[in-house]
DRENLUMFI-803394 format. One line per 10 residues: for each residue x, z, y negated of C-alpha. Coordinates in pm, whole numbers, plus 50000, padded with zeros to 5 digits. Example, Ala and Ser with C-alpha at 12.3 -4.5 7.8 and 13.67 -1.06 7.14 Angstrom:
<pts>
51230,50780,50450 | 51367,50714,50106;
</pts>
This chain:
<pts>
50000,50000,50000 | 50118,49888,49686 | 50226,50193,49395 | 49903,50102,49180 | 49642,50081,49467 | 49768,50417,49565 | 49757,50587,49248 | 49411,50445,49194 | 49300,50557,49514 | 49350,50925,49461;
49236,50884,49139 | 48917,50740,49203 | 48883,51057,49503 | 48953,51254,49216 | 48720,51087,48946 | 48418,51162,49273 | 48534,51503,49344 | 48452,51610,48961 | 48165,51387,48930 | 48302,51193,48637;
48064,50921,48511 | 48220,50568,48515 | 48190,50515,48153 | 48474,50763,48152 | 48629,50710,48471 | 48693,50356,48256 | 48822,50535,47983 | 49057,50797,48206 | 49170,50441,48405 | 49242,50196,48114;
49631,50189,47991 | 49655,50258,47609 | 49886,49972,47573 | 50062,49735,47757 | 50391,49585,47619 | 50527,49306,47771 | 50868,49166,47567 | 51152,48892,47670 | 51534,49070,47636 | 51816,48804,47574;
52127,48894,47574 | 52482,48732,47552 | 52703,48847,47866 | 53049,48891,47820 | 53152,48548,47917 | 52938,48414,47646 | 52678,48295,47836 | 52314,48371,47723 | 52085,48535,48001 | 51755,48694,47952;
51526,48959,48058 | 51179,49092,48117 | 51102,49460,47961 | 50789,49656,48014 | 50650,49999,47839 | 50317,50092,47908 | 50164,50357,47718 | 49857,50474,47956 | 49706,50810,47808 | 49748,51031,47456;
49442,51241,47492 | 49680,51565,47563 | 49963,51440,47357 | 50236,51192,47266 | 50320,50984,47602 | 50616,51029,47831 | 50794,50870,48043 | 51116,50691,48161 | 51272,50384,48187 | 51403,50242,48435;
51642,49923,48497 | 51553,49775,48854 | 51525,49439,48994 | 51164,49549,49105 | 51047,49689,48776 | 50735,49478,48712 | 50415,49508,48560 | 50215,49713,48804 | 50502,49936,48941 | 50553,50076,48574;
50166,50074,48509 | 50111,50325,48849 | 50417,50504,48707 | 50314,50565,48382 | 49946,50683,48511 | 50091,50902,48733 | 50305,51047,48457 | 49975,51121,48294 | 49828,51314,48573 | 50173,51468,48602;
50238,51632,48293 | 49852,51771,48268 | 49922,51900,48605 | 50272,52057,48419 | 50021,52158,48187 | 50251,51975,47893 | 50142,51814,47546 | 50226,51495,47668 | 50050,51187,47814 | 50198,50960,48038;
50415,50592,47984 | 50646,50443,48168 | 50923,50142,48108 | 51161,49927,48268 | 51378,49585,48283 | 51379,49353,48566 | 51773,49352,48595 | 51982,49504,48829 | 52229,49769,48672 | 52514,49724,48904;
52551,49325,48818 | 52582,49439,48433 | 52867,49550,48250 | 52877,49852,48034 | 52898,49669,47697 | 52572,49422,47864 | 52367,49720,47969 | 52465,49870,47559 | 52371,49526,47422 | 52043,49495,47659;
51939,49844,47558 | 52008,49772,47217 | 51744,49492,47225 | 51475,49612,47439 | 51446,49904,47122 | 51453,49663,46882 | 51169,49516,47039 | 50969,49800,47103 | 51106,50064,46815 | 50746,50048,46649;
50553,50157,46919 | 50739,50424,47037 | 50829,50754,46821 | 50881,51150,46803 | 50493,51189,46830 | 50390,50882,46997 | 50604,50774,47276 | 50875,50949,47381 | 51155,50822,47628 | 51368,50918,47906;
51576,50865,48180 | 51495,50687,48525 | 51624,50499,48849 | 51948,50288,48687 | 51965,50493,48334 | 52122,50825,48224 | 52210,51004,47976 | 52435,50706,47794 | 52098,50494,47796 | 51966,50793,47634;
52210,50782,47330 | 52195,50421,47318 | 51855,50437,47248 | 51864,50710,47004 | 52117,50569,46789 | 51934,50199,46768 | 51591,50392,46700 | 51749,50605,46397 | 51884,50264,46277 | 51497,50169,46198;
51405,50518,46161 | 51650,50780,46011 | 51840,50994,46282 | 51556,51128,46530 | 51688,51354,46810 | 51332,51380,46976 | 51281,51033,47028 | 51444,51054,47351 | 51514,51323,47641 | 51788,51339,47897;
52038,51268,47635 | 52411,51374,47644 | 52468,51778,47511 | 52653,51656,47199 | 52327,51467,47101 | 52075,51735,47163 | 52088,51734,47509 | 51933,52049,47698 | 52142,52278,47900 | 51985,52259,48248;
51841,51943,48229 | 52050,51746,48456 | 51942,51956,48694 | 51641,52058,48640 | 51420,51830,48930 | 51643,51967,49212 | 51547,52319,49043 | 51168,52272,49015 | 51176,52123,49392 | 51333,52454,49502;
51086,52666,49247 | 50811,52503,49409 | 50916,52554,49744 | 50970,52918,49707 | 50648,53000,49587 | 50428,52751,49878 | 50713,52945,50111 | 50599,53243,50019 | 50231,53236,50041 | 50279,53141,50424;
50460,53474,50429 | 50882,53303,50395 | 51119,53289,50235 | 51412,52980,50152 | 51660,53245,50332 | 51487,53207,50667 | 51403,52820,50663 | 51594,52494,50828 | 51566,52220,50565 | 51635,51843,50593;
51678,51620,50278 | 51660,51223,50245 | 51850,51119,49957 | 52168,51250,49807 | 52163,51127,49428 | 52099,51385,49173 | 51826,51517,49276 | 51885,51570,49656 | 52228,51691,49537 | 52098,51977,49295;
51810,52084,49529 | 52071,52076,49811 | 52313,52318,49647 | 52060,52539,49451 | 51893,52603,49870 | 52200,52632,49982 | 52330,52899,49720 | 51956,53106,49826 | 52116,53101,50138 | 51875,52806,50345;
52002,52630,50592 | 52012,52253,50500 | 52083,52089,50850 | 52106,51742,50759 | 52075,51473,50455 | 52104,51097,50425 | 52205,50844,50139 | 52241,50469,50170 | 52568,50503,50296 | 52443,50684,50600;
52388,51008,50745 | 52532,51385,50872 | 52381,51703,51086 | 52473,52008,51167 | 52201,52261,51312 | 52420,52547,51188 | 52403,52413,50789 | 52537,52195,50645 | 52876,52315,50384 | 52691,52156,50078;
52987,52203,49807 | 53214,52007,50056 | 52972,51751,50122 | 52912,51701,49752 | 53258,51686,49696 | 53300,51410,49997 | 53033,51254,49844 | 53170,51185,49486 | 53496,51090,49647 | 53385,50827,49923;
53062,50723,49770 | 52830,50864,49945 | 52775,51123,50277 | 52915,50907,50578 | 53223,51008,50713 | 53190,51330,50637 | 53379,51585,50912 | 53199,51892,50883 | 52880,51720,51005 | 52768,51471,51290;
52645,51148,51204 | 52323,51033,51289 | 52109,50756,51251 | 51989,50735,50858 | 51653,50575,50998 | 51594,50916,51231 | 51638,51174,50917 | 51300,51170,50857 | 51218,51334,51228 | 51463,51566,51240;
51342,51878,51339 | 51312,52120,51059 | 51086,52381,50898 | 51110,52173,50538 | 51134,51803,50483 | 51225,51643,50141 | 51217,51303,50110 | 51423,51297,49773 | 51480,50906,49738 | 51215,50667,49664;
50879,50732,49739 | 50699,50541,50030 | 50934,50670,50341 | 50664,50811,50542 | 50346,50653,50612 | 50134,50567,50895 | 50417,50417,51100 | 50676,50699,51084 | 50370,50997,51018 | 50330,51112,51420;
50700,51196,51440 | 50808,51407,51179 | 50836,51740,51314 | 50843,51899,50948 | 50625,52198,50921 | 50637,52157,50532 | 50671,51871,50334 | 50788,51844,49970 | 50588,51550,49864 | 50436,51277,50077;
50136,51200,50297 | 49846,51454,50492 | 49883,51535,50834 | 49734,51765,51053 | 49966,52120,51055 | 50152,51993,50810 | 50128,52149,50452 | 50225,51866,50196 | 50290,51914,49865 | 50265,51626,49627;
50551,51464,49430 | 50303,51502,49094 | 50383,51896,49100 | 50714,51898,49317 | 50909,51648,49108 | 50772,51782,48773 | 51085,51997,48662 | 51280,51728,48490 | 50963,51646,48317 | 50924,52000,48176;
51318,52033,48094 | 51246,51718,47932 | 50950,51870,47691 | 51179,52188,47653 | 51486,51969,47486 | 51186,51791,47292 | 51080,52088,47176 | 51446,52219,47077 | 51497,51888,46919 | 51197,51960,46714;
51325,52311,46595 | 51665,52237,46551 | 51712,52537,46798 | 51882,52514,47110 | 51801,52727,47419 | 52063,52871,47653 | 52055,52774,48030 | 51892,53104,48114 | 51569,53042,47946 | 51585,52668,48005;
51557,52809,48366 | 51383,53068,48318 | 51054,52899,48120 | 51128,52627,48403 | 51005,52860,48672 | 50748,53028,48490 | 50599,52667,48419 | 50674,52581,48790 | 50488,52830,48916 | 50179,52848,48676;
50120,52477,48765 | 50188,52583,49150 | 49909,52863,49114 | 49714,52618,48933 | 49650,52394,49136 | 49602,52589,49412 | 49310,52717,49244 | 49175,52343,49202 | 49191,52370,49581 | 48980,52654,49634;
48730,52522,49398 | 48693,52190,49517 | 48778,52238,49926 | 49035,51959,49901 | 49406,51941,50024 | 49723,52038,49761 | 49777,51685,49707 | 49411,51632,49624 | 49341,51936,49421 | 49715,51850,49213;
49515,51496,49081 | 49186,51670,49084 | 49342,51927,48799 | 49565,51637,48625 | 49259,51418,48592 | 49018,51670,48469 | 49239,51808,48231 | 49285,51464,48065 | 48931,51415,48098 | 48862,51695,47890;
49052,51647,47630 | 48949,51276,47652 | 48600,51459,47572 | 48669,51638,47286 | 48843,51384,47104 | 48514,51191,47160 | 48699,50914,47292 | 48493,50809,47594 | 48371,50468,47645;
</pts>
């Protein structure tokens, strides 16, 4: 199933579960604003070569819109527009001022130079400078862009707009940067975990975890469960994959990892198949790479007894990426915020309001389970859309 069908499923089981009326399920659906704009560039061998760039702006009803942008050879129209819905549902879930957007170029990073991803940057802002903004559309980081992006973009916007920190999140410290930002998904997966953990009666200390993906995110959440003292037993990246039932020694595999590349080869570990991570016997599964992994072909053998994201099956308890992933989101709105006060936070409250939003949003939306008898994935969309809906209400903006 295709991103967009998928996000419109479970909101349209959402939409039904509330009883919305489909004058305003039209209104909830509908993007704000679709941008669609052609990036040409010269490479460095002076040849011209140009690009696609999309930013869609779905929902504002809570707040200005957020979302990243991402440079990917499949970034087209309705991947970004199921993103940036999705970011909509997430940060109501979050609870956050925001609405959601979400952008991208059709180019693949790796075939780019540095000075052709600057110059490409440069121009997609140039192109789309008026329709984004402090309280209207605010950036950040995605698959193929960091921090670097980040600054790019915030140094072409001032050029049009006087020197705005805010426009952008996920930027480097000595640009108003957050402390614990880089870090912060990894942190809100393991947040999250502790507290569904601990209403079965666990704790990370006693669990066996498994991890698919290794980038940043798989990284941090690796070493932030391994310093609470769980027992990560095996994790994949492209390169391939390593086990070992007694834990894994995450520092050294993260240091193996920088220096080769990625995990295979690494001698404190077996390898195994990449393709079998996903059934590996564990009490915790997180699929930390891109989403899709499991589905009906895969579902019947995963052996998981919790998962942090993906699909429903029966005896396992799944919670969905909309509230697991949702800590770089709310880092994001906390250097947004500091940007706004020209006050910066130290890493102990970045961390520290990080949990206590984790876990509000956690107890949240387990409450929009017991109210509406659905399943945490269900009753996570169920909140995200009603809270939009709401507000969508009381702005009077419904069709």
């Amino acid at each position: 199933m295709k991103p967009l069908e998928a996000t419109n499923r479970y909101f349209r089981q959402a939409v039904k579960i509330l009883g919305i009326d489909s004058k305003l399920e039209r209104s909830l659906l509908i993007p704000f604003r679709e941008i669609k704009v052609e990036c040409t560039i010269p490479k460095d061998d002076g040849t011209l070569q140009s690009f696609v760039g999309f930013r869609v702006q779905h929902d504002n009803s809570r707040g200005p819109m957020k979302g990243g942008i991402r440079y990917h050879p499949e970034a087209d129209p309705d991947e970004v527009n199921a993103l940036a819905q999705l970011m909509t549902w997430k940060t109501a879930v979050a609870n956050l001022p925001y609405g959601g957007a979400k952008g991208g170029i059709g180019c693949n990073p790796r075939d780019l130079s540095i000075h052709e991803l600057e110059r490409l940057t440069r121009i997609f802002i140039q192109k789309i400078h008026n329709v984004i903004g402090i309280h209207t559309d605010v950036p950040a980081p995605d698959m193929g862009t960091n921090a670097q992006t980040m600054a790019w973009i915030l140094d072409e916007y001032s050029k049009f707009h006087g020197y705005s920190p805010a426009i952008v999140t996920g930027k480097p410290l000595d640009l108003g940067g957050s402390v614990g930002r880089e870090a912060a998904t990894g942190r809100g997966v393991v947040y999250v975990t502790e507290a569904l953990l601990a209403d079965h009666g666990k704790s990370i200390s006693n669990q066996t975890f498994v991890i698919q993906g290794f980038g940043n995110v798989g990284q941090h959440t690796a070493q932030l469960l391994f310093e609470a003292k769980g027992r990560v037993k095996a994790v994949s990246d492209i390169t391939g994959a390593v086990k070992n039932d007694s834990g894994l020694d995450i520092p050294a595999l993260m240091k193996h990892a920088q220096e080769n590349g990625g995990v295979k080869g690494f001698k404190l570990g077996d390898p195994i198949d990449p393709s079998s991570i996903l059934m590996e016997d564990c009490d915790v599964l997180i699929p930390a790479a891109l989403g899709g992994v499991l589905n009906g072909e895969n579902a019947n053998n995963v052996k998981a007894r919790f998962i942090i994201e993906i699909f429903a099956k029966k005896g396992i308890i799944v919670l969905p990426d909309i509230l697991a992933n949702s800590g770089g989101v709310t880092v994001s709105y906390f250097e947004w915020v500091q940007n706004k006060q020209g006050f910066m936070w130290d890493e102990e409250k970045v961390n520290m309001e990080l949990q206590r939003y984790i876990t509000n949003a956690y107890n949240s939306v387990k409450e929009s389970c017991k109210t509406h008898n659905c399943s945490l994935r269900m009753g996570a969309f169920t909140l995200g859309v009603e809270r939009v809906a709401r507000a969508t209400v009381l702005r009077g903006w419904e069709a």
